[in-house]
Each structure stands twice: as structure tokens, then as C-alpha cells.
Backbone as numpy.savetxt, mean C-alpha at the origin, in Angstrom:
# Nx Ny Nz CAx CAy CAz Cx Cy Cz
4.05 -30.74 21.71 3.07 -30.01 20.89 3.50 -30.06 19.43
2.28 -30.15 18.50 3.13 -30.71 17.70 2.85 -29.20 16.40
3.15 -29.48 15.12 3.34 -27.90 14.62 2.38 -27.23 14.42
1.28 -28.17 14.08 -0.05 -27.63 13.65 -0.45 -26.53 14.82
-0.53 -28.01 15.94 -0.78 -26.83 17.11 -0.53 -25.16 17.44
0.88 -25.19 17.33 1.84 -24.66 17.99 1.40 -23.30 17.05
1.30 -23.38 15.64 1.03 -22.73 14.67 -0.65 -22.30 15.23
-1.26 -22.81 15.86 -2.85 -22.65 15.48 -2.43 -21.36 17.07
-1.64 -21.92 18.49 -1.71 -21.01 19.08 -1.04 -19.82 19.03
0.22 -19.80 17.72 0.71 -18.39 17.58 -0.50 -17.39 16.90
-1.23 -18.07 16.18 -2.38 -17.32 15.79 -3.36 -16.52 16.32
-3.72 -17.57 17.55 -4.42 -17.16 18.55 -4.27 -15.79 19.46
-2.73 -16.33 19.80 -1.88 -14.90 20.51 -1.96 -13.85 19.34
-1.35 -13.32 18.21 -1.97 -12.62 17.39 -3.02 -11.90 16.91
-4.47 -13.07 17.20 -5.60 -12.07 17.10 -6.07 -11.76 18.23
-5.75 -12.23 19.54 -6.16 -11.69 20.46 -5.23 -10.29 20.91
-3.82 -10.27 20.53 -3.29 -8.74 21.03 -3.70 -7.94 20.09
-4.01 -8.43 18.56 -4.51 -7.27 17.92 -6.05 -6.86 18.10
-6.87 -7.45 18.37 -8.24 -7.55 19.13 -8.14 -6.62 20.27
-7.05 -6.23 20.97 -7.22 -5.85 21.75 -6.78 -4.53 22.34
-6.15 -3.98 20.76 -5.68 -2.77 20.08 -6.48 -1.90 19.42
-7.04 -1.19 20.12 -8.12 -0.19 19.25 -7.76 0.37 18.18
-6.82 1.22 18.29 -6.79 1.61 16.77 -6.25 0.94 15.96
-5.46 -0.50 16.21 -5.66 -1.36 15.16 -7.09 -1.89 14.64
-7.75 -2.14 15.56 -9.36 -1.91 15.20 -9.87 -1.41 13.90
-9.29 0.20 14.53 -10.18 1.38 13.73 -9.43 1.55 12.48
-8.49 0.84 12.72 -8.22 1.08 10.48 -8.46 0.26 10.36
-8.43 -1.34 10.88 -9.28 -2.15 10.23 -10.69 -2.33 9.58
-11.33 -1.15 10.42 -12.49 -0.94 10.14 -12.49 -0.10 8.65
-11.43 1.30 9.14 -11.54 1.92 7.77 -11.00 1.19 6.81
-10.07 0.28 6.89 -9.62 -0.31 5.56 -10.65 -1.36 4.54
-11.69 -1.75 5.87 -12.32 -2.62 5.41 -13.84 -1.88 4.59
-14.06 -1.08 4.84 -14.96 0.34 4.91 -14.65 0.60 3.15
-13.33 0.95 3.03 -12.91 1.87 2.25 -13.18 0.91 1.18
-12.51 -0.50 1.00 -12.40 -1.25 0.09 -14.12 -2.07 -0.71
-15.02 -1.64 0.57 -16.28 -2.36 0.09 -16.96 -0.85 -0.89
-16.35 -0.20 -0.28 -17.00 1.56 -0.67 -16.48 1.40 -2.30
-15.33 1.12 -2.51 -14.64 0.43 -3.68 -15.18 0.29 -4.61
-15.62 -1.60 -3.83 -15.84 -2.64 -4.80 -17.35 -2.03 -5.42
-18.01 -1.69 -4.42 -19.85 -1.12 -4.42 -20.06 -0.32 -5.59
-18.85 0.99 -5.66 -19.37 2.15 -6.23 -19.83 2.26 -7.58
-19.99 1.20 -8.33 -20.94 1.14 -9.77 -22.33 1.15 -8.73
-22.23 0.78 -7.56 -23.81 0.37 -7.38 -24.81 1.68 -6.53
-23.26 2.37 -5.66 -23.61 2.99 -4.84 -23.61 4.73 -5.39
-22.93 4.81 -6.59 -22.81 6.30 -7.46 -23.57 6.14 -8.31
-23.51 7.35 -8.81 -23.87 7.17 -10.64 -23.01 7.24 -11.17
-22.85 7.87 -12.49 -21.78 7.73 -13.28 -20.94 9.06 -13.02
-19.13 9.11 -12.91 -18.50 10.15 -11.94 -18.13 10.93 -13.45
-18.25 10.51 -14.29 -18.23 11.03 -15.56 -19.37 12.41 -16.06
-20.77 11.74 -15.64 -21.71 12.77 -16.03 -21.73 13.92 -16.27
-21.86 14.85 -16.85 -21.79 16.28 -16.95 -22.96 16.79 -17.40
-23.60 17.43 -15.86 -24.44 18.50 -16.24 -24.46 19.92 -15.34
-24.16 20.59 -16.91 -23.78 22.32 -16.54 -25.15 22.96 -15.17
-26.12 22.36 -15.88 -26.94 23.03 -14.91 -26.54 22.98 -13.47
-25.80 22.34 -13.25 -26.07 21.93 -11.53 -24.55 22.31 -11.18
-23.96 22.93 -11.51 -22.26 23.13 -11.59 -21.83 23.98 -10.13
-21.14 23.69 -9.71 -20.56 23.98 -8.36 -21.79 23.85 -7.34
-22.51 23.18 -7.22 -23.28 22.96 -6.36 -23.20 22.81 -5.02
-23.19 23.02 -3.81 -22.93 22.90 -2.46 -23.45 21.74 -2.01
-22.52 20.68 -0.93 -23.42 19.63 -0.09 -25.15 19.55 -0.07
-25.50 18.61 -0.82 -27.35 19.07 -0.66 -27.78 17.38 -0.56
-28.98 16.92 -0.28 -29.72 16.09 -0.56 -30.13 15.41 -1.70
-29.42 16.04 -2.39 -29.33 15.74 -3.83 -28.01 14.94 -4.24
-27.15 16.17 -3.77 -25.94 15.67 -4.24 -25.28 15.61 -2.68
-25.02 14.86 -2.10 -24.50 14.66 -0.66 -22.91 15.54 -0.29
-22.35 15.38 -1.42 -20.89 15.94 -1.47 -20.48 17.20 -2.23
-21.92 17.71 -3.07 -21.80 18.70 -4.06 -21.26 18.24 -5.27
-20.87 19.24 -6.37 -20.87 19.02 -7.66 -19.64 19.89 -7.87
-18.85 19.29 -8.88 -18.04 20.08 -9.56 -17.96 21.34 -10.64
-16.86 21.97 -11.26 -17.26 23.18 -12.47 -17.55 22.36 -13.60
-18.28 21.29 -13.71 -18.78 20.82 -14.95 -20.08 20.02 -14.38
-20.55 20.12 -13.46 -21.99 20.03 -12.35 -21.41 17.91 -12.58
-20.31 17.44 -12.24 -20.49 16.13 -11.77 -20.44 15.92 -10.50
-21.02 14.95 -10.09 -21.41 14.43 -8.47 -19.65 14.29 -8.23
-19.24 14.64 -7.32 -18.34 14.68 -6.31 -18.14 13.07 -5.54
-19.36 12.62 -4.88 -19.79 11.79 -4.05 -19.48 10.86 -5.04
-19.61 10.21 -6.63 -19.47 9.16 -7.23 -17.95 9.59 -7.65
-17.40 10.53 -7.74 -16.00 10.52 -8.07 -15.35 10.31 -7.23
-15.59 10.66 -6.30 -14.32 10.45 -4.84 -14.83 8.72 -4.56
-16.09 7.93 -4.55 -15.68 6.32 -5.08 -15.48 5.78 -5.79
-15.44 5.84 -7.21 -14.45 5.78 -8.08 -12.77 6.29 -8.14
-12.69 7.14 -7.74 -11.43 7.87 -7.06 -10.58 6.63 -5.95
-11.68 6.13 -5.30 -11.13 5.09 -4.25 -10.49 3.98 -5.25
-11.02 3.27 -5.73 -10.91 2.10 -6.10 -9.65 2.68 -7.33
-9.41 3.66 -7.99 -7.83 3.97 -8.51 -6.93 3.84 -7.38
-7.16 4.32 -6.46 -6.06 4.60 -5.31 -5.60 3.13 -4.60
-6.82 2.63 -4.31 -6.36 1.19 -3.88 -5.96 0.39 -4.87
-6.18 0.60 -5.87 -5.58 -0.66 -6.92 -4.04 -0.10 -7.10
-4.12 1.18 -7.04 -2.32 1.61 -7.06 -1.52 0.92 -5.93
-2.47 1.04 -5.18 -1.49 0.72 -3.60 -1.17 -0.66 -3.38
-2.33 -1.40 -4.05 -2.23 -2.95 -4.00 -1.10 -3.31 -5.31
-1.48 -3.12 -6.63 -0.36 -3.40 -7.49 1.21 -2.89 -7.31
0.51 -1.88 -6.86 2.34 -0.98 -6.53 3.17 -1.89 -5.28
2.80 -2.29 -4.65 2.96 -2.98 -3.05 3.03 -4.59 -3.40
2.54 -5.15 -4.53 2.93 -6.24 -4.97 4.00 -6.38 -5.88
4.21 -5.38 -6.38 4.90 -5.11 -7.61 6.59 -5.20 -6.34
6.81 -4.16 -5.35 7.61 -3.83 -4.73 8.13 -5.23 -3.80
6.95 -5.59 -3.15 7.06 -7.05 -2.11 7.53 -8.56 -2.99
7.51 -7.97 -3.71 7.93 -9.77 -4.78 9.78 -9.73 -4.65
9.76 -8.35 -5.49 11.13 -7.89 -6.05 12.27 -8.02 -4.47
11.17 -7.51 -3.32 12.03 -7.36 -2.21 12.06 -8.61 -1.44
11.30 -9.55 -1.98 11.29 -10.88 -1.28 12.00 -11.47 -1.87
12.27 -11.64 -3.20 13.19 -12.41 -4.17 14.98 -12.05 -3.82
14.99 -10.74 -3.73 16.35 -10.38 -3.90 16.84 -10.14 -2.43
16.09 -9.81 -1.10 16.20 -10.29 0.07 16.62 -11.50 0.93
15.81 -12.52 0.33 16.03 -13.85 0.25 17.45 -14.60 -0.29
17.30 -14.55 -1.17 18.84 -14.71 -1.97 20.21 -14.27 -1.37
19.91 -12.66 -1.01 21.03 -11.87 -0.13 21.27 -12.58 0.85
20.28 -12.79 2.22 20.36 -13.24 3.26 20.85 -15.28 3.10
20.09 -15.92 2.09 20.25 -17.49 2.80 21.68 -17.32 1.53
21.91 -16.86 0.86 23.53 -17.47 0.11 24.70 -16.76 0.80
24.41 -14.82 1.09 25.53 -14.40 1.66 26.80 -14.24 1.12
27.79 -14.17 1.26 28.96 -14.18 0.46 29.12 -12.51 -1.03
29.62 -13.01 -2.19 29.21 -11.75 -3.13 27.70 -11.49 -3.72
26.95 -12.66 -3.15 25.54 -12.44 -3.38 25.36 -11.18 -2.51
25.59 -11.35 -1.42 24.42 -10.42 -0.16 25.50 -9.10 -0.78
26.40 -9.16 -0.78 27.42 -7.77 -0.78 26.86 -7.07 -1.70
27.08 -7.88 -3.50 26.45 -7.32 -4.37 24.99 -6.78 -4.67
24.03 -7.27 -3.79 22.61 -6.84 -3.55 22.61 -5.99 -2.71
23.35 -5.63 -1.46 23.08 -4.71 -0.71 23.79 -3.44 -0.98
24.65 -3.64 -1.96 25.40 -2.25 -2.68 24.66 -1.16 -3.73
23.71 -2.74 -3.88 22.82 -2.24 -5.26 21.44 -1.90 -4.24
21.44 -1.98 -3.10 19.94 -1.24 -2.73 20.66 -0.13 -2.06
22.13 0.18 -1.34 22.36 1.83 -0.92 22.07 2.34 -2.04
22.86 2.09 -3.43 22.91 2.78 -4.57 21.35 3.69 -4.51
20.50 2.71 -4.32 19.19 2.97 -4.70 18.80 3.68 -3.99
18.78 3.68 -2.75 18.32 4.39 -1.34 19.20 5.96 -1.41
20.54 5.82 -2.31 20.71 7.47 -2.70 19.68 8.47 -2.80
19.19 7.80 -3.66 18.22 8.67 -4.36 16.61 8.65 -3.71
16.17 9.62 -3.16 14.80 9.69 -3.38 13.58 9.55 -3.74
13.18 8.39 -2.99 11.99 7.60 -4.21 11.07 8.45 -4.85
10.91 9.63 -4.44 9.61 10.25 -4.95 10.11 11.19 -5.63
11.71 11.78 -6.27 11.87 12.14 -7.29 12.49 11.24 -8.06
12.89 9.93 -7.69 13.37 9.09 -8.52 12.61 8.52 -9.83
11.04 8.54 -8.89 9.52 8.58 -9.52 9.64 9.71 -10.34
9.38 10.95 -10.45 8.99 12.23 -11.03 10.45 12.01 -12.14
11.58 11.66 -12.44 12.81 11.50 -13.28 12.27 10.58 -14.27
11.90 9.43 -13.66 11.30 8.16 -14.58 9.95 8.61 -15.30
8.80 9.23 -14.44 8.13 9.59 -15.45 7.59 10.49 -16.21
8.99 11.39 -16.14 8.89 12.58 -17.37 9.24 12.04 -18.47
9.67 10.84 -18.83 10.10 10.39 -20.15 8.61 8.69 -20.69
7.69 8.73 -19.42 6.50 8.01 -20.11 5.71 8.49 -20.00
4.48 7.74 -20.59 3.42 8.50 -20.76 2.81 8.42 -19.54
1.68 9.19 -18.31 1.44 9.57 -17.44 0.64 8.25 -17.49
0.40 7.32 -17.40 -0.93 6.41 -17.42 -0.71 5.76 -16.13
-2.20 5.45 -15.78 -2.07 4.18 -14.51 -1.04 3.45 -14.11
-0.99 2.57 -15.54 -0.05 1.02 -15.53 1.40 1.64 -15.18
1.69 3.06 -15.80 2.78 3.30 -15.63 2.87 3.49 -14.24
2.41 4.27 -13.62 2.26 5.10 -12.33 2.95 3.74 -10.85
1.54 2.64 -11.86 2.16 1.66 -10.73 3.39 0.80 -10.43
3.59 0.29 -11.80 4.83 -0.36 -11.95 6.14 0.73 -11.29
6.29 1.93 -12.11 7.49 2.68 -11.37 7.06 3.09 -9.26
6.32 2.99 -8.99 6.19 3.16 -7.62 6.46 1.43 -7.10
6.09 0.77 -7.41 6.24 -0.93 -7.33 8.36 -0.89 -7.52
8.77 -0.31 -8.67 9.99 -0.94 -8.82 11.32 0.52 -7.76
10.32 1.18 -7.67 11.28 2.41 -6.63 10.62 2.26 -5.03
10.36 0.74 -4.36 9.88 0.79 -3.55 9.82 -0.66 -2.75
10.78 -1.43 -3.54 11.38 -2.66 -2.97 12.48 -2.62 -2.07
13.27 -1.46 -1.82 14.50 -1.62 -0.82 14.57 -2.36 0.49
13.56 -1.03 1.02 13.17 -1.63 2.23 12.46 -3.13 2.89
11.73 -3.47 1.75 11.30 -5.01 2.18 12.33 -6.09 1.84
13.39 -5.59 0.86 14.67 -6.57 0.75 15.17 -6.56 1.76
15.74 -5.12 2.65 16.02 -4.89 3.62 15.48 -6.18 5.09
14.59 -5.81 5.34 13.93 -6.71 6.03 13.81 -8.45 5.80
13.67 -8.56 4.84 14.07 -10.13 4.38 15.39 -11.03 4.58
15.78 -9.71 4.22 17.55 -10.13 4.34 17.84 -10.24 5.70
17.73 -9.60 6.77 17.63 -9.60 8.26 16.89 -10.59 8.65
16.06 -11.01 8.25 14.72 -12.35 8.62 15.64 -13.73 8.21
16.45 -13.72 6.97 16.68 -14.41 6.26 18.25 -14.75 7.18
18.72 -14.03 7.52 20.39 -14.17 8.37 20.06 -14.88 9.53
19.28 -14.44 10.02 18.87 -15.01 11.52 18.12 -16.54 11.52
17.45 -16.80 10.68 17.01 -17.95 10.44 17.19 -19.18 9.44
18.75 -18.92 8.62 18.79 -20.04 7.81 19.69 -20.74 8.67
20.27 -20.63 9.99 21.27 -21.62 10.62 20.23 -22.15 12.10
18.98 -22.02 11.89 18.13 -22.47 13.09 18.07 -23.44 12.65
17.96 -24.87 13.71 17.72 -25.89 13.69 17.03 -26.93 12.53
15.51 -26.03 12.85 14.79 -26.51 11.25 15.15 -26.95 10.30
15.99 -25.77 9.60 16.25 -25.33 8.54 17.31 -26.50 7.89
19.13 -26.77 9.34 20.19 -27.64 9.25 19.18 -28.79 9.03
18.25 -29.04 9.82 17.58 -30.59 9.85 17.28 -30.62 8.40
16.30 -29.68 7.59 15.69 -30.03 6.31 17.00 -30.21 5.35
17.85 -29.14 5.51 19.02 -29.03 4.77 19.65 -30.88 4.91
19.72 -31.02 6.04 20.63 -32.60 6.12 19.48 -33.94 5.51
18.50 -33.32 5.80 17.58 -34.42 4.47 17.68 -34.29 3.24
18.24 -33.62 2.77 18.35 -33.15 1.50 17.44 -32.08 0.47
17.14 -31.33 1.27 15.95 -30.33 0.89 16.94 -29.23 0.04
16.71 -28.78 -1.20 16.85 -28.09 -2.33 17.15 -26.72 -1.87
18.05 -25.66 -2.58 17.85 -24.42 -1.95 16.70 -24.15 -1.76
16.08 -23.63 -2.74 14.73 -23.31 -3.44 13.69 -24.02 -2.57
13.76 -24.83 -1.70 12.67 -25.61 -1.07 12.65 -25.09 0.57
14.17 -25.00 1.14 14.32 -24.40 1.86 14.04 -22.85 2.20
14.59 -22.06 0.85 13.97 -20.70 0.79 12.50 -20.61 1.65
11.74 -21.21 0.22 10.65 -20.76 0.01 9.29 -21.71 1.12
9.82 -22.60 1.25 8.95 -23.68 2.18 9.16 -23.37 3.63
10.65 -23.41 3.96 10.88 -23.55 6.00 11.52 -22.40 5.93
12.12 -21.13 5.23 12.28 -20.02 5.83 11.75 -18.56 5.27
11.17 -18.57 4.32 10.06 -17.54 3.77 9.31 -17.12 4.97
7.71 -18.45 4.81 6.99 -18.71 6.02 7.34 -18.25 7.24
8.60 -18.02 8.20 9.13 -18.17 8.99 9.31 -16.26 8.96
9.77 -15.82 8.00 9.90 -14.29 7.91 8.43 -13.57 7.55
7.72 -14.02 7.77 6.50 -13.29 6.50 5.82 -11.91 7.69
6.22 -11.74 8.68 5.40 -10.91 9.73 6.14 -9.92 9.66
7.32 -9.29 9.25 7.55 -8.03 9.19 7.34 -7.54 7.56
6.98 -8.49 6.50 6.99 -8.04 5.74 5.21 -7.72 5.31
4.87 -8.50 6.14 3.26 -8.07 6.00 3.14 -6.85 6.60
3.57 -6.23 7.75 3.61 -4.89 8.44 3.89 -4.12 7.36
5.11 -4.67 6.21 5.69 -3.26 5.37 4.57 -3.45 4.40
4.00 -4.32 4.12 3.19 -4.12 2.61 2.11 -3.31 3.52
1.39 -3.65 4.77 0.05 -2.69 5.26 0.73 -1.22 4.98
1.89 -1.39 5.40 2.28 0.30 5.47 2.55 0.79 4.53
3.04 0.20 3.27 3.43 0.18 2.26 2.34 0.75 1.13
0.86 0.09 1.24 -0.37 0.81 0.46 -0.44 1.95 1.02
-0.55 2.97 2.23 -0.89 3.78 2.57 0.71 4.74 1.68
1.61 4.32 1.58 2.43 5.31 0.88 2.37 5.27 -0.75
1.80 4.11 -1.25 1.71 4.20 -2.76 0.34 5.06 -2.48
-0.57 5.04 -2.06 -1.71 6.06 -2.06 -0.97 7.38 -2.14
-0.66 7.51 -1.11 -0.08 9.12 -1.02 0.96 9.37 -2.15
1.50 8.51 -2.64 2.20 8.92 -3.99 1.83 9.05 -5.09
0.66 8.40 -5.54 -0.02 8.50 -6.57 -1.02 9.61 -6.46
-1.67 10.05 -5.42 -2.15 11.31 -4.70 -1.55 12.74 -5.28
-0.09 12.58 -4.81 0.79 13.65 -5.39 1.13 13.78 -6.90
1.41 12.83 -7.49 1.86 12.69 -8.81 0.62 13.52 -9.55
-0.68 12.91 -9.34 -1.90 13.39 -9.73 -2.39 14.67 -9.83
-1.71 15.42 -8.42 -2.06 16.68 -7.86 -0.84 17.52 -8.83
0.18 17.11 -9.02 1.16 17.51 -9.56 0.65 17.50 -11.23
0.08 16.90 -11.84 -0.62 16.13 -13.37 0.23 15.85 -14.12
0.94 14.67 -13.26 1.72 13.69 -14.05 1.16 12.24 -13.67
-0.05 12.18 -12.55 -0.17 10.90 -12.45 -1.50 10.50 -13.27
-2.64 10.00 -12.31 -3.66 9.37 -13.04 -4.49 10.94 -14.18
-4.28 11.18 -15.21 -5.43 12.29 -16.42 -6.76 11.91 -16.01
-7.25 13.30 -15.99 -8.81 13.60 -15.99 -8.95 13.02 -17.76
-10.02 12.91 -17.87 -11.37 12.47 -16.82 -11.44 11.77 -16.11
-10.78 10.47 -16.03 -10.76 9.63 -14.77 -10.67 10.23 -13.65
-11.65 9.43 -12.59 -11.48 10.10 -11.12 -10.40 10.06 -10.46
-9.27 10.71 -9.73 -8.66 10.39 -8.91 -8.28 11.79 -7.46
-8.06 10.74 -6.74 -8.11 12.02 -5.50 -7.34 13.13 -5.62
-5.61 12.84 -6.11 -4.88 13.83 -6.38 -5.58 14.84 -7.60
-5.96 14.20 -8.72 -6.42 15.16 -9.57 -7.82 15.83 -9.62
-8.82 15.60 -8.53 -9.62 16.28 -8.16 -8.74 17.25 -6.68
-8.02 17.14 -6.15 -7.57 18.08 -5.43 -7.15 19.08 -6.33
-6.61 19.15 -7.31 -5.56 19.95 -8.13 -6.79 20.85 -8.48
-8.07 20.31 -9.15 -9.14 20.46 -9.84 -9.96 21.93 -8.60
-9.94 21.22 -7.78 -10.27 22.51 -6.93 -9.73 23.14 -6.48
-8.24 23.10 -7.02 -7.83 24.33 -6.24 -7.88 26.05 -6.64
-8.50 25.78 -7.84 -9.13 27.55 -8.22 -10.31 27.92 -7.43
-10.87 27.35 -6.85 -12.25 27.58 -6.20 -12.22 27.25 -4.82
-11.28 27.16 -4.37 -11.17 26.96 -3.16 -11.94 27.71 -2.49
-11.78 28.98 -2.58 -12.38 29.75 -1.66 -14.06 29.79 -1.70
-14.71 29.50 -2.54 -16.02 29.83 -3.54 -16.61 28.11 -3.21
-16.10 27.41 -3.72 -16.54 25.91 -3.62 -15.18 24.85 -2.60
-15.78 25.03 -1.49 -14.09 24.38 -0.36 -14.54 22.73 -0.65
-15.60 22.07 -1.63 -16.18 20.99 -1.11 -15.14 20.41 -1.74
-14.92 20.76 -3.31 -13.89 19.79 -4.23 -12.79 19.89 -3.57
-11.94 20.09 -2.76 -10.45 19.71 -2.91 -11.00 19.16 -0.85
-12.24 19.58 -0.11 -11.97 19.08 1.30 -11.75 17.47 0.93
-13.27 17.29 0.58 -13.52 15.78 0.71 -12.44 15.18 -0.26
-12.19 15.21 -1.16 -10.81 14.23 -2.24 -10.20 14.35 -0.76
-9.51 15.37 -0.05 -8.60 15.87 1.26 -8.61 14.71 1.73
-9.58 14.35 2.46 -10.06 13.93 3.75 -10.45 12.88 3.25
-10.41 11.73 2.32 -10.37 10.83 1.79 -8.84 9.88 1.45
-8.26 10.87 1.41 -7.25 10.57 1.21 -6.41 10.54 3.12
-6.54 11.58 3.52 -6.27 11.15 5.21 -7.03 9.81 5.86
-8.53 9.32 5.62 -8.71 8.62 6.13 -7.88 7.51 5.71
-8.12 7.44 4.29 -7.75 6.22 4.20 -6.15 5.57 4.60
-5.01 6.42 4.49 -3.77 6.52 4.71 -3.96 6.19 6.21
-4.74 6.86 6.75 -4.32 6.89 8.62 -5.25 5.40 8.74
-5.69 4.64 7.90 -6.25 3.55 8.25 -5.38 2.23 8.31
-4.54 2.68 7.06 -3.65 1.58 6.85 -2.51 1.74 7.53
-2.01 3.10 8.38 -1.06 3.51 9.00 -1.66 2.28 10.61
-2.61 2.93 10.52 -3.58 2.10 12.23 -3.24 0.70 12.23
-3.88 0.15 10.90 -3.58 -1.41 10.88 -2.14 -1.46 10.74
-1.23 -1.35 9.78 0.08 -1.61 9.87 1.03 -1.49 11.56
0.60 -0.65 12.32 1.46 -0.38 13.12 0.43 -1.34 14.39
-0.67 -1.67 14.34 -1.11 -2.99 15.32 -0.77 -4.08 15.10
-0.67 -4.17 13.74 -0.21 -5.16 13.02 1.19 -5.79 14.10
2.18 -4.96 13.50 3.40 -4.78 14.10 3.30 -5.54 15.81
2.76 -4.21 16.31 2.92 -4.80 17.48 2.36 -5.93 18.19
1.13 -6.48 17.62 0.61 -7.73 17.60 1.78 -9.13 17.53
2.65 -8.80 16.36 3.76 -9.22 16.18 4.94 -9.54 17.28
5.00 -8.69 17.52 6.26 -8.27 18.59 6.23 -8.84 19.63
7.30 -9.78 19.76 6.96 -10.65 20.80 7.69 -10.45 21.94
8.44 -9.28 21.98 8.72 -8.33 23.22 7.99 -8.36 23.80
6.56 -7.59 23.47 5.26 -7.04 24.24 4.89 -8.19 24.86
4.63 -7.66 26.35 3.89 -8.48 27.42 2.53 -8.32 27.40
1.34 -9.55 27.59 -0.22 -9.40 27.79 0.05 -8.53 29.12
């Protein structure tokens, strides 16, 4: 059998155990849900900005599907606009993190020696500390903005996928393949990135699925806290924060941001962990 093949039926096995995983399903669905809700919402809101007093704390209506805030804006166009901050955090933050942890993973694992020692001293170092006040330390001294928000969740959030690389990377630079390309004369750098990258990429796709659902929830908090994304911009954490004087009087502003923020997390939690086991080649059909 030759690789193409062999490659076309690991695929096969893959979408059929995850096919056959419901609630990998059902965040697929919500993930896929969430992201068109996204891309749509110039088409599908009005503007989450608007302000009109007249209509101010308004209740769920036919009008306004989700109710209105203490400055009468639609709810329903902020919480999708709200989306599409949250996923772009989770996606930049999760790329930002998966590069850094693939680069310095890689390196650790195929050289070994004071490479791997010196990289893996420098990710306990890191793993001391608490990513989510390591976050709140770093950005009391910038300014609260997006770009910032993402990059420091991106650079306090590479350990673990180095982690994993490096383990992918030990086990597979002395397989067969690898000696064969190596004795043709194949380049570090060719080897890395060509016959043993490729070869690791399934646990690190599990950490990036799982990986957006925690930059969500961090940027969520930061927000709720108002150090992350500033009003006026929509975002879920800072419309939670936003209702929490009215909770009792208006429960709509802080449920739905709520429950927007659970779906979407438990979606990417669903896919990441079918993901996984789709993977796992323990598991028997």
C-alpha cells in the first residue's frame, strides 16, 4: 500500500469514529453555528452601537428578540458582534501560542541534548506561574486593547503545546522514515518540518480545538474584570459586567452574554475531546 493510500485510509478511520461521536457532532455543529453567526452579523443585526433611550431596558419582545440594554441597544446585535471579538481572540491567541509551541517543541524534542534541557527549564519556569495572573501582571502595565489582550494570552499559552511536540517529537525522530530521509541527506529543517511535524500534528490540533475555548473564557474574564476588550465595543465579558447592576430588574443582559459564552466553550470543549478520541488509536470500532 502505498502512502497516498495509506494516508487517504487513516482519514477515513478518523471521520468515520468521529462521525460516529455525537457530541463530537454537537460542537461541531455549535462551532460551526457560532462562526457563520460571526461572519453574518453585519447582515443579521443592526448596528450593536445604536442608542436609543426610548426603548432602554426593554424585555425579550418581537422587536427586540433578546431585549435592550440601559442605553435601549439591541442585545441580540451585540452578543453577534460580541461573537466574532471572542473568536478572533481565540483564533489569534491559539495561533499566536501553537507556532511558539511548535517551534520550540520541535527543536527540544529532534536536537535534545542542552537544547531540550534548556527549553524545558524555561517552560517549568513558566508553568510556575499562573497563566491567568501571569496575564492580569502583564496587563496592568498596557493599554487594555484587543491586539494586546491577544498577543499576551497567545505568548502565556504555548507551554503545553511545546509540551506535546516535544513528546511527538522524541518518539518519532529515530523511526525508520525519518533514519531513511536523514541517510539521503535530508536537512534538519526538512526533516523537522516535512517527515516529522506532519507525523505529530493530531495532538496538537486537539490542543488548539481546546485551546480557543480557553482563550474565549479568558478574554471573557479579563473583560468582566475591565481590563480586557472597553465598551463600546461589544464583548461578552463586558456586557456581563454591564449587567450586573440590574440583574435583578433586567436578568436578560448578563443571561444571554452567560449562555453564549457556555455554548460556545462547551462546543469547542465537544469537538476537541472527539477530536481526541477519534485520534486515539487505542480505541476499538
Amino acid at each position: 500500500m502505498d502512502t497516498m493510500k495509506f494516508k487517504a485510509l487513516l482519514q477515513g478511520v478518523f471521520l468515520a469514529r468521529l462521525q460516529k461521536n455525537r457530541m463530537a457532532l454537537l460542537g461541531a455543529v455549535i462551532v460551526l453555528a457560532m462562526f457563520i453567526l460571526a461572519v453574518l452579523a453585519p447582515f443579521l443585526a443592526g448596528d450593536p452601537g445604536a442608542i436609543n433611550i426610548a426603548h432602554r431596558l426593554q424585555p425579550p419582545s418581537l422587536a427586540y428578540p433578546l431585549g435592550t440594554d440601559d442605553l435601549g441597544r439591541d442585545v441580540l446585535a451585540r452578543i453577534l458582534y460580541g461573537a466574532r471579538i471572542s473568536l478572533l481572540v481565540g483564533f489569534v491567541a491559539v495561533g499566536i501560542a501553537t507556532s511558539i509551541g511548535i517551534v520550540l517543541g520541535a527543536l527540544s524534542g529532534y536536537y535534545g541534548g542542552w537544547v531540550d534541557g534548556l527549553t524545558m527549564r524555561f517552560v517549568d519556569i513558566m508553568l510556575c506561574f499562573p497563566s491567568f495572573f501571569l496575564i492580569l501582571a502583564v496587563i496592568a502595565f498596557l493599554e487594555p486593547s484587543i491586539w494586546n489582550i491577544m498577543i499576551i494570552i497567545g505568548l502565556t499559552g504555548w507551554m503545553g503545546v511545546a509540551r506535546l511536540v516535544r513528546a511527538e517529537f522524541l518518539s518519532l525522530r529515530e523511526r525508520d522514515f525519518v533514519v531513511a530521509a536523514r541517510a539521503l541527506g535530508a536537512s534538519d529543517g526538512r526533516l523537522i518540518f516535512r517527515h516529522i511535524l506532519p507525523n505529530a500534528l493530531s495532538p496538537i490540533l486537539v490542543s488548539a480545538t481546546l485551546g480557543v475555548a480557553g482563550a474565549i473564557l479568558t478574554e471573557s474574564a479579563l473583560s468582566f474584570l475591565g481590563i480586557g476588550v472597553q465598551p463600546p465595543t461589544p464583548s461578552w465579558g463586558n456586557m456581563l459586567i454591564a449587567g450586573k447592576q440590574t440583574l435583578g430588574t433586567a436578568w436578560w443582559l448578563s443571561a444571554f452574554p452567560g449562555l453564549a459564552i457556555l455554548v460556545t466553550v462547551l462546543g469547542y470543549n465537544l469537538l476537541g475531546e472527539g477530536i481526541r478520541d477519534a485520534l486515539d488509536p487505542r480505541l476499538k470500532e
